[in-house]
N, C-alpha and C positions, 0 to 999 in steps of 0.2 A: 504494500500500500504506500501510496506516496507519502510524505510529508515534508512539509513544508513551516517554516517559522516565519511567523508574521510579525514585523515589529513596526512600530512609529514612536520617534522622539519628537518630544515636545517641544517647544522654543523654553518653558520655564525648566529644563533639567529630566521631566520625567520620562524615565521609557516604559513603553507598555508592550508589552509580547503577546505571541496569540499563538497555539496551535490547536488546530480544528480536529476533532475526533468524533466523526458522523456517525460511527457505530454505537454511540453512550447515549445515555437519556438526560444527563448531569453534565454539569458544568462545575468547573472549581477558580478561585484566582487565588492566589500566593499576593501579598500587598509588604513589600519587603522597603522599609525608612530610613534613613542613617543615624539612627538613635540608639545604638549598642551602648551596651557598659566602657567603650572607649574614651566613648563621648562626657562622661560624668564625672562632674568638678570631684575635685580631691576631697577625701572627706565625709561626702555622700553615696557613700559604695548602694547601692539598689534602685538609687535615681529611676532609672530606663524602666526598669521593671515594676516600680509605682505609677510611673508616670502611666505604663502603658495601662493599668490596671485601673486609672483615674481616667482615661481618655474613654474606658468605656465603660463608663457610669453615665450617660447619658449625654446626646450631639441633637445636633439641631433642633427641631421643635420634641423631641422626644425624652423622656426622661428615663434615666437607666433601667426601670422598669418595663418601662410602654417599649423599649430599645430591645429588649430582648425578648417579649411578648411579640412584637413584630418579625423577629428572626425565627422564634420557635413556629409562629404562623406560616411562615413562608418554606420550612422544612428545611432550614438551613443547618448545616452542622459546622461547628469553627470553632478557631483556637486561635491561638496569641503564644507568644516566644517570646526570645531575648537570648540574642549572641553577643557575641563582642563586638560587632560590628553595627549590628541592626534590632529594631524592631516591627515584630512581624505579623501579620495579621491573615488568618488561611479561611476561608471556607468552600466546603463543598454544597449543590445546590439542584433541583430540579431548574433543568436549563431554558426552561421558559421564565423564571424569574433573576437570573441574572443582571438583568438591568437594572433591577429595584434593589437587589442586594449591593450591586455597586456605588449605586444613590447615598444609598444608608452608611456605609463605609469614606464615601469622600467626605459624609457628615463628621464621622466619627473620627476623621485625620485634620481636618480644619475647623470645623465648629465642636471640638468638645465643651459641654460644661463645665469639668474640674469642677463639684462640686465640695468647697472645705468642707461643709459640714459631714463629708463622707472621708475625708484621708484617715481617721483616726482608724476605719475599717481596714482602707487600703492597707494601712500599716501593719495591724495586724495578720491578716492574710498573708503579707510578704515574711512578715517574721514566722510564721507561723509556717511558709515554706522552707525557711533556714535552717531551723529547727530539724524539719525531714531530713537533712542532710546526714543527721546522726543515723537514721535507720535506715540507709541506704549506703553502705561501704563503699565502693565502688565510688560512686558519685562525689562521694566527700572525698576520697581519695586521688581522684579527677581534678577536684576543684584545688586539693592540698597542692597538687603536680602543675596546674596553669598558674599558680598563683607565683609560685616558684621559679620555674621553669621561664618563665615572662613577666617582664619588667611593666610597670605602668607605661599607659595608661592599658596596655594589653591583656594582664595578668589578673584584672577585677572578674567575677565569677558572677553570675547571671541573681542567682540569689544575694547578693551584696554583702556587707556586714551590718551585728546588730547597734554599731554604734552607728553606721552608717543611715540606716533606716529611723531611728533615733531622732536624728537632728536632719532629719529631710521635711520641710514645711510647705504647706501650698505655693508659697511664692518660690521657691526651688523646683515645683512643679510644672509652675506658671513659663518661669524661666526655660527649663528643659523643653518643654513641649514649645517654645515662641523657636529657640536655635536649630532644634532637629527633626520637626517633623514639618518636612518641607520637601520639594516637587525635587531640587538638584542633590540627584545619588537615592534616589526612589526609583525601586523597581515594582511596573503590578505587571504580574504573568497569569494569564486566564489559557484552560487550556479547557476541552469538551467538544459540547455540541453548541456552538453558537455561532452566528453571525456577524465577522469580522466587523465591514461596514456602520452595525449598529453596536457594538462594544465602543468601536474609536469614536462616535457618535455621543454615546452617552458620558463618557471618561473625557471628552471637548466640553460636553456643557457641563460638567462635574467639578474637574480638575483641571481647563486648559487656561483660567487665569488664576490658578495658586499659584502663591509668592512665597519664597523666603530669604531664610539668610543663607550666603553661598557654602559651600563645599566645604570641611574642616579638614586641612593639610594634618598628618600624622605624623611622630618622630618615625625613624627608621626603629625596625627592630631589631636587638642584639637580646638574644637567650641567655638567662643562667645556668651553668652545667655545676653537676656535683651532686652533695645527699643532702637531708635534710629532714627530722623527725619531727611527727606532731605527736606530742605525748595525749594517751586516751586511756582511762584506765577500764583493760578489757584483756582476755587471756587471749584476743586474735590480734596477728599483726595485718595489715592490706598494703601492700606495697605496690607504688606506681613508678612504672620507670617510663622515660623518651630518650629516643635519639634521634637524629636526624635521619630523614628520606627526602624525597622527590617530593615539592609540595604539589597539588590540585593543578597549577598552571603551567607544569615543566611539559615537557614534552615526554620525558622519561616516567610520566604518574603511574602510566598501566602498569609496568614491570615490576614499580614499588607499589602497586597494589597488590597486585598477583604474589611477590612474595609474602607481604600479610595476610593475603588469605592463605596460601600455603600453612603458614601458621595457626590462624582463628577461626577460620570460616568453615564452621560447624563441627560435628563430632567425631570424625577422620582428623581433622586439623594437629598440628604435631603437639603443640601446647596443652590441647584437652588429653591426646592418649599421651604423652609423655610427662607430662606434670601432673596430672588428676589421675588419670586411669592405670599407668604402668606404677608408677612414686607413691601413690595417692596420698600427694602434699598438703591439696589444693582442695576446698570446697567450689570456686570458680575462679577462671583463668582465661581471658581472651585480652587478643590487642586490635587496635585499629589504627586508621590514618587520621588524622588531622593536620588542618593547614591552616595558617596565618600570616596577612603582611606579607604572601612571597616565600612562604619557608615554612617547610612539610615537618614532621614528627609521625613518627610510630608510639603509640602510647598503648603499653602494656600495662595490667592490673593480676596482681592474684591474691587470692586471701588463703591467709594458712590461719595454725595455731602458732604462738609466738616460739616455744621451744624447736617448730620448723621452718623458722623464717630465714634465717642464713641458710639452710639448704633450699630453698623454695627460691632464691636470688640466685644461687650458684644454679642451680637448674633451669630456670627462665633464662639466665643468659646462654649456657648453652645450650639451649633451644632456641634463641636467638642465629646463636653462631654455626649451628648447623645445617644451615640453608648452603653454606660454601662446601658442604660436603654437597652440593647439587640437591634438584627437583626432578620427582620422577616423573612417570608420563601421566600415572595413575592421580598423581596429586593435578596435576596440570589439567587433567582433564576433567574430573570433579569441581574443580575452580572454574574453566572455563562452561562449564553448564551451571553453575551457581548465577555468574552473573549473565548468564544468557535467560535463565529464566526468572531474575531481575527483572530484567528490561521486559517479558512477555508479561509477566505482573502490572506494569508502569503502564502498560497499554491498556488496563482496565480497570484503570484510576484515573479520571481526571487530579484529581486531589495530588496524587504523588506524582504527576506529571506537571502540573503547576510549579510545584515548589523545586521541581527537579528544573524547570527553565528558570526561574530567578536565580539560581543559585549558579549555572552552569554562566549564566551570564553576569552575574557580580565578580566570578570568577576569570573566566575568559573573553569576556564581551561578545560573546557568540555562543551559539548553542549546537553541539556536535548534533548529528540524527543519528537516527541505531545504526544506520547499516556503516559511520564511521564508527562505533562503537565496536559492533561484531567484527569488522574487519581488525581493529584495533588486539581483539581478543583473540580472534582466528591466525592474528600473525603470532602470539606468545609460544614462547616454544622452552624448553628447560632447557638449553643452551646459551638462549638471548637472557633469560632470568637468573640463570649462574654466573654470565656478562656480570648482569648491572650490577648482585651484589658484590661481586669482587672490586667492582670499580666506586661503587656508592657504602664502603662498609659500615657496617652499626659504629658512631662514632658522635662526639660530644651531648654524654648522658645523661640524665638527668635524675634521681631518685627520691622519693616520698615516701617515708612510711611513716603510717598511724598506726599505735598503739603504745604500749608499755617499754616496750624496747626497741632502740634507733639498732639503725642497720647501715652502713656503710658500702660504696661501691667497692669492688677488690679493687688492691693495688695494683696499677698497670694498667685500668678499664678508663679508655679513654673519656 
């Protein structure tokens, strides 16, 4: 089937994407801001993720009530995020109402109420996500490792801190929402069943004369490498290590993904049988890519009990490192039909096909199609993957453990 990516840039900054999917009955748009935790005065660590959470409490003639009464009418399903880059806004939709759902949303990006008498809720809600952090290891362990691992303004974590939250007041609200939620470095990506023509139509009379304030230049990034504990008192340790790969935009991403799923990507993966299943060190153990600023990470997680957490480190890394003893055909090909039937899943979401085009183009400023994708993956071969890691080796590390006892990289670990 053909496809084709439709785009139009605004004169104020905004791009809007479009891919048509006449086979779905639904419609979805991804509404991506530049309101990340980057963006957020020092100080006020959770900024982005209040503000986002005060933006929809009620827009235009509607009050946060009557606001979601009207969504739940219209059979909308949505969510809200918060990267380090962005704030994001998703819904999926029966695609005859699209256009009204859009209405409502350019309401809720330019005419918020921020209503004060409601932050004292927002605040709690956010604290009260912070909190979760404790009963999700992995996550906390994630946020211990960005915080670390990345210097400000890059290093803030999507749930904030509680001092931060603390001393964030409506006029910090006010402020945030007047600098960043604005048309330049805003991405909406709609993808389904709809009519080009009348999407750019209504998103003109919506959004074709929002203003704001221009573009926020960022410092370069430069990584912390090394170890560093968060004391927890608990009889588990969770350790999170990175080190460098191929970030999202190199041209070398496939091979440094390919080698991570070699590793995580499902229950063959070498990290589940050789750390959990053969050792059994590990209650859970996967890694994945991440990218930021131009510069990729591999970011590994495992949780032991703390009397096996120096071994459960000396085993993750040599499970790490033995990707240079080669990939075999068997692993190669399990990965290549993992992410082949990816992308056949992608085809029957609008929703995950939205958010896959904003992102592909925050990224690239262009959006690959599958059959660059399949080709991308049809050429992967455990020759060219032994290539890169020889040439791209696991190298300036990072390490994070919470718990009772600090763990150290070995001596010699780059």
């Amino acid at each position: 089937m053909e496809q084709r990516l439709l785009h139009k840039q605004f004169d104020n900054g905004l791009v809007l994407l479009g891919e048509h999917m006449p086979w779905l009955r639904s419609a979805a748009f991804s509404f991506l801001l530049p309101a990340g935790t980057c963006f957020e005065p020092d100080g006020l660590d959770g900024l982005s993720g209040m503000s986002s959470e005060m933006v929809q409490r009620g827009c235009g003639d509607l009050d946060s009530r009557a606001f979601l009464e009207r969504l739940d009418e219209l059979g909308v399903e949505r969510g809200s995020s918060i990267t380090t880059s962005h704030s994001s806004f998703s819904c999926a939709m029966p695609a005859e109402v699209l256009g009204t759902v859009l209405a409502l949303y350019s309401d809720l990006v330019r005419r918020p109420h921020l209503p004060a008498d409601q932050l004292s809720d927002a605040r709690q809600l956010c604290l009260q996500e912070l909190r979760a952090l404790e009963d999700e290891p992995s996550h906390r362990c994630f946020s211990e490792l960005k915080k670390f691992r990345y210097p400000l303004p890059f290093g803030r974590i999507s749930q904030g801190s509680k001092q931060g939250l603390e001393h964030i007041d409506i006029a910090a609200v006010e402020a945030f929402f007047r600098d960043n939620y604005k048309p330049a470095g805003s991405i909406l990506a709609v993808a389904g069943n709809f009519q080009w023509e009348q999407v750019c139509k209504v998103v003109e009379q919506q959004l074709g004369d929002w203003q704001g304030a221009p573009e926020i230049e960022l410092p370069v990034l430069c990584s912390n490498y090394g170890s560093r504990h968060v004391d927890h008192a608990t009889n588990q340790t969770h350790l999170a290590l990175a080190y460098d790969c191929a970030s999202y935009e190199s041209p070398q991403y496939y091979e440094a993904r390919a080698l991570v799923g070699v590793l995580s990507d499902g229950m063959s993966s070498r990290l589940f049988s050789e750390v959990r299943e053969k050792r059994g060190l590990v209650y859970s153990v996967f890694a994945t890519c991440f990218s930021m600023a131009g510069q990729g990470s591999v970011m590994c997680y495992a949780g032991t009990t703390t009397n096996r957490a120096e071994e459960t480190l000396q085993v993750l890394l040599e499970t790490v490192h033995s990707l240079g003893s080669g990939i075999t055909q068997d692993e190669l090909e399990r990965l290549k039909n993992r992410i082949k039937s990816s992308l056949v899943f992608e085809q029957e979401s609008s929703a995950a096909r939205s958010s896959q085009i904003a992102s592909d183009w925050f990224y690239l400023g262009r959006v690959p199609d599958r059959a660059e994708v399949c080709a991308r993956v049809d050429n992967l071969s455990c020759e060219c993957l032994l290539e890169h890691y020889c040439n791209y080796l696991p190298k300036n590390l990072s390490l994070v453990t919470v718990g009772s006892q600090s763990l150290e990289l070995p001596e010699g670990t780059s």
